[in-house]
C-alpha positions as CSV (number, residue, x, y, z in Angstrom):
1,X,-143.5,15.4,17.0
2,X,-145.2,15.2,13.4
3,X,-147.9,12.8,13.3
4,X,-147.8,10.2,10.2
5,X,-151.4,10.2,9.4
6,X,-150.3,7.3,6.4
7,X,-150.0,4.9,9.1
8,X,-152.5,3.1,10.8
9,X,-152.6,3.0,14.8
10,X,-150.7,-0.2,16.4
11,X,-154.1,-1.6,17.9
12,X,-154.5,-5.1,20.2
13,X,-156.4,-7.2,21.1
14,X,-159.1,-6.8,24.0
15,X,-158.6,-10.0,26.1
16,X,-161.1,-9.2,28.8
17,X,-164.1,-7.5,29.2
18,X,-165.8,-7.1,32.9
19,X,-169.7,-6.3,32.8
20,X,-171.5,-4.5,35.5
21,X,-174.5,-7.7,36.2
22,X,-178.1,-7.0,36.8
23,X,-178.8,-8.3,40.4
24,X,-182.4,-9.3,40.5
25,X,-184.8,-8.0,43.8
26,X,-188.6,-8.7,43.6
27,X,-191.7,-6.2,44.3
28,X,-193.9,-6.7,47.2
29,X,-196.2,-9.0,44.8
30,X,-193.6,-10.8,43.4
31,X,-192.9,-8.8,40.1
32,X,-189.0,-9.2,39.3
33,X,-186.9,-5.8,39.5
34,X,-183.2,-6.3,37.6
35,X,-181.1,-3.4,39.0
36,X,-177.6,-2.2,37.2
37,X,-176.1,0.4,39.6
38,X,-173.5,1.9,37.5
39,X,-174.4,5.2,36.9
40,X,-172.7,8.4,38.3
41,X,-175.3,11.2,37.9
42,X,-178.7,11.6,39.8
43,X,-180.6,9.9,36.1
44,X,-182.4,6.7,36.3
45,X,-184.0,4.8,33.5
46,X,-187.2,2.4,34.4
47,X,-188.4,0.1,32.1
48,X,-191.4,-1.7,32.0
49,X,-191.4,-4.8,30.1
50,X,-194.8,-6.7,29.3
51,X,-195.2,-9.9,26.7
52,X,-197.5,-7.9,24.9
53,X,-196.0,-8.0,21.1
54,X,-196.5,-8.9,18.0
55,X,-196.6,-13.1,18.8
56,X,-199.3,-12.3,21.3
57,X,-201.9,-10.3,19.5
58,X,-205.1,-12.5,18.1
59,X,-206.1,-9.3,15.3
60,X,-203.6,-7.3,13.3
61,X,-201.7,-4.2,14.6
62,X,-203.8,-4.6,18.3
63,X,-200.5,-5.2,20.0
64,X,-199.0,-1.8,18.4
65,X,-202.0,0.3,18.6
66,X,-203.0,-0.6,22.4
67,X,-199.1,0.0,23.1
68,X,-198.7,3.6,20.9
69,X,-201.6,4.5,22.6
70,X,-201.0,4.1,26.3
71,X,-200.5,7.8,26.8
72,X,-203.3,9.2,24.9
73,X,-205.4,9.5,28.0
74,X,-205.8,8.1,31.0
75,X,-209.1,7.7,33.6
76,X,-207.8,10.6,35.7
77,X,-205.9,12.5,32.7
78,X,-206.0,14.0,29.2
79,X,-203.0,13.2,26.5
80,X,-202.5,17.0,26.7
81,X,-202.0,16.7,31.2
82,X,-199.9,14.0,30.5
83,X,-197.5,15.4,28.1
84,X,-197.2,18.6,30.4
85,X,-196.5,16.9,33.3
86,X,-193.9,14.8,31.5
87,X,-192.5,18.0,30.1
88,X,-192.8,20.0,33.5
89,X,-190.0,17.4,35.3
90,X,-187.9,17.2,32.6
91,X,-188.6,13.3,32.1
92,X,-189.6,10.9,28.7
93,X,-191.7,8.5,28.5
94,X,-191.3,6.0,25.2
95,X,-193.3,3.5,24.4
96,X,-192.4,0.7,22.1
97,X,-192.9,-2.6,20.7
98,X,-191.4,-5.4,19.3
99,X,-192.2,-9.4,17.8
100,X,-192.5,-10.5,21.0
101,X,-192.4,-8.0,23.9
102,X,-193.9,-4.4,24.6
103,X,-192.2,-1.9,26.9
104,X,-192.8,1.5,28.6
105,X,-189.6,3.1,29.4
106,X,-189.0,6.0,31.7
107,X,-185.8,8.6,31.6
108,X,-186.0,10.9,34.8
109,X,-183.8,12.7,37.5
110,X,-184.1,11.2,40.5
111,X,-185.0,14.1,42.4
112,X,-188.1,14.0,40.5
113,X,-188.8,10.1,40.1
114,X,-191.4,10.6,43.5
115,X,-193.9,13.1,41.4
116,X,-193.0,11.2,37.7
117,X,-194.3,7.4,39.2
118,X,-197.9,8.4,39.8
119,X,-198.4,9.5,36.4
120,X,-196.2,6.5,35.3
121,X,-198.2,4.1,37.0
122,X,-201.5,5.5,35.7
123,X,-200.4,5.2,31.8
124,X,-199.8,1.8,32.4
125,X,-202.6,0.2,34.5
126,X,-205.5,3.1,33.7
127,X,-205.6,3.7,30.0
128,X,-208.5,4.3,28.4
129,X,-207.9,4.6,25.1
130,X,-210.0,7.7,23.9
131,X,-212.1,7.6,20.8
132,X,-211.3,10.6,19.2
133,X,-207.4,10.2,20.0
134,X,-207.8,6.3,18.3
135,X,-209.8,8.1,15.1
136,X,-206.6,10.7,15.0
137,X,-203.8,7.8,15.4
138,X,-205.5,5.2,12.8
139,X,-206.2,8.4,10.5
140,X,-202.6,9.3,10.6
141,X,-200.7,5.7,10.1
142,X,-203.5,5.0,7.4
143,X,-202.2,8.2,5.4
144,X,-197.8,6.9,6.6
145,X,-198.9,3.3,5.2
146,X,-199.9,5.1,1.9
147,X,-197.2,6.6,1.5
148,X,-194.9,3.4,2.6
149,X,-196.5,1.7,-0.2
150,X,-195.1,3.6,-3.1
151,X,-191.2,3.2,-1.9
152,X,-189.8,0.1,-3.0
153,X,-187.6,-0.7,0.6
154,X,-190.3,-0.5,2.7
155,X,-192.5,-2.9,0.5
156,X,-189.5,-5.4,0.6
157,X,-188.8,-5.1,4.0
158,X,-192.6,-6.4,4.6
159,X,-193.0,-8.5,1.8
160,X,-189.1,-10.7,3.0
161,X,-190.5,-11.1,6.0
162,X,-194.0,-12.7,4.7
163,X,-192.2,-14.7,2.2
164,X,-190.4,-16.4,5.3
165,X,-192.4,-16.7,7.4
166,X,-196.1,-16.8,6.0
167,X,-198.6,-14.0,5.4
168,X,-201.0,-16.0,8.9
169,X,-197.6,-16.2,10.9
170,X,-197.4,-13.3,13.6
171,X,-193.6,-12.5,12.3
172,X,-194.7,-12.5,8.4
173,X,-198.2,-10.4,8.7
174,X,-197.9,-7.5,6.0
175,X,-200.3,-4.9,7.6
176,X,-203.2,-3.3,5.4
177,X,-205.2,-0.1,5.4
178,X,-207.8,-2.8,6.4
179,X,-205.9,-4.1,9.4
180,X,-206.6,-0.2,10.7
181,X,-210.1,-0.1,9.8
182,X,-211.2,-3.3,11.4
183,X,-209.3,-2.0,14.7
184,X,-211.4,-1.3,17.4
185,X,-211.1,0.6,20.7
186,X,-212.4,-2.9,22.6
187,X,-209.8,-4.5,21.0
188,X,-207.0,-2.6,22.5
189,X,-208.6,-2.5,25.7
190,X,-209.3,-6.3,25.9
191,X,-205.8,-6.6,25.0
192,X,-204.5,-4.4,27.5
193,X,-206.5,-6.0,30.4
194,X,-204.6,-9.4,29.4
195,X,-201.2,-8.5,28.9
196,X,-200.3,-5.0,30.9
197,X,-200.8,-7.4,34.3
198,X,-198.7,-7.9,36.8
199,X,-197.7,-11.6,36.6
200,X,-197.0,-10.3,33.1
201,X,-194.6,-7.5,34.1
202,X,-190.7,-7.0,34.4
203,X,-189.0,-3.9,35.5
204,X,-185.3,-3.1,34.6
205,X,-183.6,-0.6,36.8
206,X,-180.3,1.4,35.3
207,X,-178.4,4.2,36.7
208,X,-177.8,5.3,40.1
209,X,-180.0,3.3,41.7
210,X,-180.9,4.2,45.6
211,X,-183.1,2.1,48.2
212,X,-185.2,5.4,47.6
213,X,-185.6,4.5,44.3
214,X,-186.9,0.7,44.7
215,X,-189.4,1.5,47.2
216,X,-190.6,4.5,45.4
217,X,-191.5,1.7,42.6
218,X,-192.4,-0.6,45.1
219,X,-195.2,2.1,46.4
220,X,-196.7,2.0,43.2
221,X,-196.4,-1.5,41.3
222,X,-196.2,-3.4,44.1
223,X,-199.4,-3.8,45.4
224,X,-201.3,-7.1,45.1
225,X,-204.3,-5.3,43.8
226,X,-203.0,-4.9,39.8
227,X,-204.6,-7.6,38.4
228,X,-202.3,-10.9,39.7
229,X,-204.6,-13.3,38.5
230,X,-205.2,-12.1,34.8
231,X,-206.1,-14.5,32.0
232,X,-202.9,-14.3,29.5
233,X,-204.0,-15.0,25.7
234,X,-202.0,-17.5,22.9
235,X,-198.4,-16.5,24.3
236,X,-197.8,-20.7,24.2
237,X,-199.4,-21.4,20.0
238,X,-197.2,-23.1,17.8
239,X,-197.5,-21.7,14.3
240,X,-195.0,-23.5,11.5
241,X,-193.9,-20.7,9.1
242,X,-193.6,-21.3,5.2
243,X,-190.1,-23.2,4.3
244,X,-188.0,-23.3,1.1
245,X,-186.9,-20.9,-0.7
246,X,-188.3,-18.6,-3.2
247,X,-187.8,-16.5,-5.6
248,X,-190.3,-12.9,-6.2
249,X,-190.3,-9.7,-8.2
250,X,-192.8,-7.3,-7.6
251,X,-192.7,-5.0,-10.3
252,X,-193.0,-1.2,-9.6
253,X,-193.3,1.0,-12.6
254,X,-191.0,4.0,-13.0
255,X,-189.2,2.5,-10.2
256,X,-185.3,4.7,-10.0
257,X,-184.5,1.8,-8.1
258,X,-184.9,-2.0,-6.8
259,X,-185.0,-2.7,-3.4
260,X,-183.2,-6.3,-2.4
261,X,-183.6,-8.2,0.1
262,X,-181.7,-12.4,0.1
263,X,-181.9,-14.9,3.1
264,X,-183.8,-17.4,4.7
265,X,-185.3,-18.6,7.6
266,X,-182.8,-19.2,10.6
267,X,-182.9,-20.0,14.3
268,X,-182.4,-17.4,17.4
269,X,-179.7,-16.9,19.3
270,X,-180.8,-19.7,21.4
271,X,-178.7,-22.0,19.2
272,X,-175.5,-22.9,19.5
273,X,-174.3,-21.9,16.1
274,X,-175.9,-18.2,16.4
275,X,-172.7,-16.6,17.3
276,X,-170.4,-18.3,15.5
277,X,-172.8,-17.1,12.8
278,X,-172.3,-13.4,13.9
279,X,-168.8,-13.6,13.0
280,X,-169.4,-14.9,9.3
281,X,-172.0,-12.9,8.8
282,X,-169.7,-9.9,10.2
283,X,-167.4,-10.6,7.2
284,X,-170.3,-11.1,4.7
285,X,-172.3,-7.9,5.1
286,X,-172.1,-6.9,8.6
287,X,-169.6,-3.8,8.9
288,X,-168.7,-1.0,6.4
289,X,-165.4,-2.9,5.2
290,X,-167.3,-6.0,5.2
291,X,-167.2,-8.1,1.5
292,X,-170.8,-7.3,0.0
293,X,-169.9,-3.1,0.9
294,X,-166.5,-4.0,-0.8
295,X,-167.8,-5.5,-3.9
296,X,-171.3,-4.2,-4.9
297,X,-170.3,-0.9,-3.2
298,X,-166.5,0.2,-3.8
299,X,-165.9,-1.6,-6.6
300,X,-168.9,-2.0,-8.6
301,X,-170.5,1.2,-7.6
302,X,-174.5,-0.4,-7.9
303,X,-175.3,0.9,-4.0
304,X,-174.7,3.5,-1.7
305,X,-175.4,1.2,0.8
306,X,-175.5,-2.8,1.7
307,X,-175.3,-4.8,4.6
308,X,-176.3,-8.2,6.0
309,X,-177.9,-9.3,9.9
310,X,-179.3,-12.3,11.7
311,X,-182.1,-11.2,13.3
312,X,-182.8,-13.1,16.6
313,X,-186.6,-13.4,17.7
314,X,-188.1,-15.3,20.7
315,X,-189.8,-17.8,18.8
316,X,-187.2,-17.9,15.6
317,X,-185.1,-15.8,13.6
318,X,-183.9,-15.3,10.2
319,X,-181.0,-14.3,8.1
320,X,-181.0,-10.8,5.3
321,X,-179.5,-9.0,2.8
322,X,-181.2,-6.2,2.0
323,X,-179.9,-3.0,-0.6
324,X,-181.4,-0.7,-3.0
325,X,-179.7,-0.7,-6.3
326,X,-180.0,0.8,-9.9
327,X,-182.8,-1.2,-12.2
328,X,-180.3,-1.7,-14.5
329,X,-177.6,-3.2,-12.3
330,X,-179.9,-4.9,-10.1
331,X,-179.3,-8.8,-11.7
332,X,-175.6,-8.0,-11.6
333,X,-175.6,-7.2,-8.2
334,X,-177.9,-10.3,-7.4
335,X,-175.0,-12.0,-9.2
336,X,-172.2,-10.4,-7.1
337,X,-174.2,-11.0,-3.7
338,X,-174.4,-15.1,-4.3
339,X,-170.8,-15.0,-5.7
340,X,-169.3,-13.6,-2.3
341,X,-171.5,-15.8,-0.8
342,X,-170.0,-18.8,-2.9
343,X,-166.5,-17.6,-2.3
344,X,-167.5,-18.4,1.8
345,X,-168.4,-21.6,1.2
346,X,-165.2,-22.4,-1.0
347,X,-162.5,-20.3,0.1
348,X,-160.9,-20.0,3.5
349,X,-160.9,-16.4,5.0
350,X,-157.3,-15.0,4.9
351,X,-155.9,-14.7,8.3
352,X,-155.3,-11.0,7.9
353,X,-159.3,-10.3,7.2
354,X,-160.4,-12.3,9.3
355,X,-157.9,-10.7,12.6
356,X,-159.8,-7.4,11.4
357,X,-163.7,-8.8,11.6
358,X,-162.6,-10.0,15.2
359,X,-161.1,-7.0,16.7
360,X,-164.0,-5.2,14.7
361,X,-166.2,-7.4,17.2
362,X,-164.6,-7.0,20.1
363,X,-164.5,-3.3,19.8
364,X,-168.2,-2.9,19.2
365,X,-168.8,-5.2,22.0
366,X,-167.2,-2.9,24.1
367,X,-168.6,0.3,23.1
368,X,-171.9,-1.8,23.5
369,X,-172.0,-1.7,27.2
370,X,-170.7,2.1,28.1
371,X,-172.8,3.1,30.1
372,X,-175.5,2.0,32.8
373,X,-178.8,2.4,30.0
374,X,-176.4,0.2,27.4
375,X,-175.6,-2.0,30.2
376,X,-179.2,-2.6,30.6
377,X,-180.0,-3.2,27.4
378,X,-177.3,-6.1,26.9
379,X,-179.1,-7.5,30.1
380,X,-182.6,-7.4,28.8
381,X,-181.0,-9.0,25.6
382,X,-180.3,-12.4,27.6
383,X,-183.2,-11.9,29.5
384,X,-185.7,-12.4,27.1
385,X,-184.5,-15.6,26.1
386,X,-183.8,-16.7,29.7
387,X,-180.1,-17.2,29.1
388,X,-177.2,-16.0,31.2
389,X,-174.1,-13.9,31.5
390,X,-172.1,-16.6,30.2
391,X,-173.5,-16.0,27.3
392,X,-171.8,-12.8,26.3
393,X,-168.6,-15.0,28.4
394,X,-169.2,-17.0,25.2
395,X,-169.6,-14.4,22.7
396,X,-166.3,-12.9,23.8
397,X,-164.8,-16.4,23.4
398,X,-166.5,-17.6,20.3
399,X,-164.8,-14.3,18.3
400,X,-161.7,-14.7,19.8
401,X,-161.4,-18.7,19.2
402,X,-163.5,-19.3,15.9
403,X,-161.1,-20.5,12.8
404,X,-161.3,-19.7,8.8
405,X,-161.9,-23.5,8.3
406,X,-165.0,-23.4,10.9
407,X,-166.3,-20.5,9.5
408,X,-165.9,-22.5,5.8
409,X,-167.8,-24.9,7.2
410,X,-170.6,-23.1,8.3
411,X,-171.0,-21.5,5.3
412,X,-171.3,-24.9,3.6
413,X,-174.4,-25.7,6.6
414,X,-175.8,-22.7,6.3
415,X,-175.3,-20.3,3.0
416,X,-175.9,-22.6,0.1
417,X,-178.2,-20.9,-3.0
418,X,-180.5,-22.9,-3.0
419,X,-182.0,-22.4,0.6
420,X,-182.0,-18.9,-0.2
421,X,-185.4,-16.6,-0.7
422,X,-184.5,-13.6,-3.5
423,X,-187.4,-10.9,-3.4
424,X,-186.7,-7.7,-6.0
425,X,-189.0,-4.8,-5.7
426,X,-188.7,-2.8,-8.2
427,X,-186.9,-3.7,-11.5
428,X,-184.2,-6.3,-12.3
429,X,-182.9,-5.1,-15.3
C-alpha cells in the first residue's frame, strides 16, 4: 500500500474526554492533600503550594527572592549539602513563583521519598537565607536585568504590563536595579515567616500514590507545631489598576527590530465569557495557523513569529499581542494586526476555519492531561480560583457548541480599537 502524503488524514471529532479527579485528604493539622493516582511507575511529584507571590509581597522582588532562595541554606545545611543530597537520590527540587502563588515542587522515586522529605521539609520551614549566598544571587540578576534592558522584547514585555495595570499595582511593577539594592535579608525572612505557614499551605500529590506515601508527608508537615497561627500580610487589598487605553513608543536607537505588544485589560477565567474568549482568541493569534501567523507572518513576511493569549490571574487578567518585527515594517504590521482584528468584529468566521480552531482545541486539550504531573497541573489550574471540574465539563462544551455569530459578537464587546493599549519598543518606521 503507497501512502498519499497529498492528502490530509480523515480526523473527528473528540466527543468525550474522562479526567482522572484529584480527591482531596487532609494532614493531621488540617493542611489539604489533592491526590491524582494515575501513575504507573514508582515516581511521585509533591508540590507545595503557598500564597506567597507577587500580589502578596509589601517591597519589590521579596516574594521572588525569599522563594529563589529557599535552598541556598538551611539551619542544619549548606546550599552545597543540599544540592548533593538532592543529586545523591536522583530527585529535583524547583522552586517557582507566580502573580499570586509560590510553590516548591518535588520529583522523586518513591523508594527514596522517606530519605528526600527531611531535607524537603527543612528547605521549606528552616531557611535562613545566607548573606553571602543573597550578595551572590542579587549580584547575579543585577548583571541578567542589565542585560534585559538593552533587548527590545523583554522591555515590552514589562513595560505592557505597567501600562495596564499601573507602575504601584503588584501585576504592573517594572523591577529596577534599585528594587535589588534596597532588598534585604530581613525582608525575605519576615516574608517567609508570614506566608511559608501552614494554614497557608496546599500540597498536590501526582503519580502512584501509596498510603506509604501520605503518611510519609503526614510525618513531616503534619504536625501542629509549624506555625498554625501565623499572621498573613495584604493577601485581601484592593488596588484599581490604570484603565483606557494608550498608546507608547519607547524609542531604542540602532534598534534591528521593534518589539509589539496590543491588548487591554480583561477579566480572569472566573468570568463567564473567558472561554468563549479562548476560542476567538484561538482563531486571532493563538495557534501557528491562526489569522495574525497567516497574515503578518506567511504572507507579509514582517515576523518570524506572532501570537496572541488571555492571560488569567487571580485577581484579574488581561489580553496580548506581542511580536518582534522589522523597524521599517513595524506601522504596517500595527496596521495588519487591527485589520484582522476588524475583520472579527465584521465578518462571520467561515464554517470550515472555524471546524479547524475547534478540533485544534480539543486536541490540545487532550494532550493537556497525558499523564499524572499534567493531570495535576489542570487540577491546580481550577484550584486556585476555587472552581470545579465542571469547569473543564464546560470548556469541552463551550468549544464544541460556540457559533461564528457568537464569536462576532464578542468581538464587537470585547476587541474594538479603541479600548486597545499599543506599546512599540523599538522603531515604528
Amino acid at each position: 500500500m503507497v501512502l498519499d502524503r497529498t492528502q490530509s488524514p480523515e480526523y473527528r471529532r473528540i466527543e468525550h474526554i474522562d479526567l482522572v479527579k484529584a480527591e482531596e485528604k487532609q494532614l493531621s493539622n488540617n493542611i489539604p492533600v489533592y491526590v491524582v493516582n494515575a501513575g504507573t511507575q514508582d515516581l511521585l511529584k509533591i508540590e507545595f503550594i503557598f500564597e506567597a507571590g507577587v500580589w502578596q509581597q509589601n517591597y519589590p522582588l521579596v516574594a521572588y527572592a525569599s522563594n529563589q532562595m529557599l535552598d541556598e541554606g538551611t539551619k542544619q545545611r549548606s546550599a552545597e549539602k543540599i544540592a548533593e543530597s538532592i543529586d545523591y537520590y536522583g530527585a529535583f527540587l524547583e522552586t517557582e513563583i507566580s502573580m499570586d502563588y509560590a510553590y516548591v515542587s518535588l520529583y522523586v522515586l518513591s523508594k527514596h521519598l522517606k530519605s528526600v522529605l527531611p531535607l524537603v521539609e527543612d528547605i521549606i520551614k528552616n531557611p535562613v537565607f545566607p548573606v553571602n549566598e543573597f550578595r551572590t544571587f542579587v549580584q547575579n540578576k543585577k548583571q541578567h536585568l542589565l542585560v534585559e534592558e538593552q533587548k527590545v522584547e523583554p522591555i515590552a514585555r514589562k513595560k505592557f504590563k505597567e501600562l495596564l495595570f499601573g507602575e504601584k499595582h503588584p501585576y504592573g511593577h517594572s523591577i529596577t536595579s534599585a528594587d535589588y539594592d534596597n532588598l534585604k535579608t530581613g525582608d525575605l525572612a519576615d516574608f517567609h515567616r508570614k506566608f511559608y505557614c501552614a494554614e497557608n499551605c496546599k500540597i498536590i500529590i501526582a503519580g502512584k500514590v501509596s498510603q506509604g506515601a501520605i503518611d510519609s508527608i503526614n510525618g513531616h508537615f503534619g504536625g501542629k507545631d509549624w506555625q498554625l497561627n501565623s499572621k498573613k500580610g495584604p493577601a485581601t487589598r484592593v488596588i484599581q489598576p490604570v484603565s483606557g487605553a494608550q498608546k507608547q513608543l519607547i524609542a531604542k536607537k540602532d534598534a534591528v527590530q521593534s518589539a509589539l505588544r496590543i491588548g487591554k485589560l480583561m477579566f480572569n477565567k472566573t468570568h463567564p465569557d473567558y472561554l468563549p474568549m479562548q476560542v476567538l482568541n484561538t482563531v486571532l493569534g493563538g495557534y501557528f495557523g491562526s489569522r495574525l501567523m497567516a497574515n503578518i507572518r506567511e504572507d507579509k513576511g514582517y515576523t518570524y513569529g506572532i501570537g496572541s493569549s488571555i492571560v488569567s490571574l487571580k485577581n484579574g487578567g488581561y489580553f496580548s499581542i506581542a511580536s518582534e518585527v522589522g523597524v521599517d515594517v513595524c506601522s504596517r504590521a500595527v496596521d495588519e494586526i487591527f485589520f484582522e482584528i476588524k475583520r472579527l468584529r465584521e465578518e462571520t468566521i467561515p464554517p470550515e476555519e472555524l471546524e479547524l480552531v475547534k478540533s485544534y482545541m480539543l486536541g490540545i486539550f487532550l494532550r493537556s492531561i497525558d499523564g499524572p504531573f499534567a493531570l495535576a497541573d489542570k487540577f491546580k489550574g481550577i484550584m486556585e480560583y476555587g472552581l470545579g471540574y465542571d469547569y473543564y465539563e464546560n470548556q469541552i462544551n463551550t468549544i464544541k457548541n460556540i457559533s461564528a455569530k457568537e464569536l462576532k459578537d464578542l468581538a464587537n464587546t470585547y476587541f474594538r480599537e479603541d479600548s486597545m493599549t499599543e506599546l512599540v519598543v523599538g522603531a515604528k518606521g
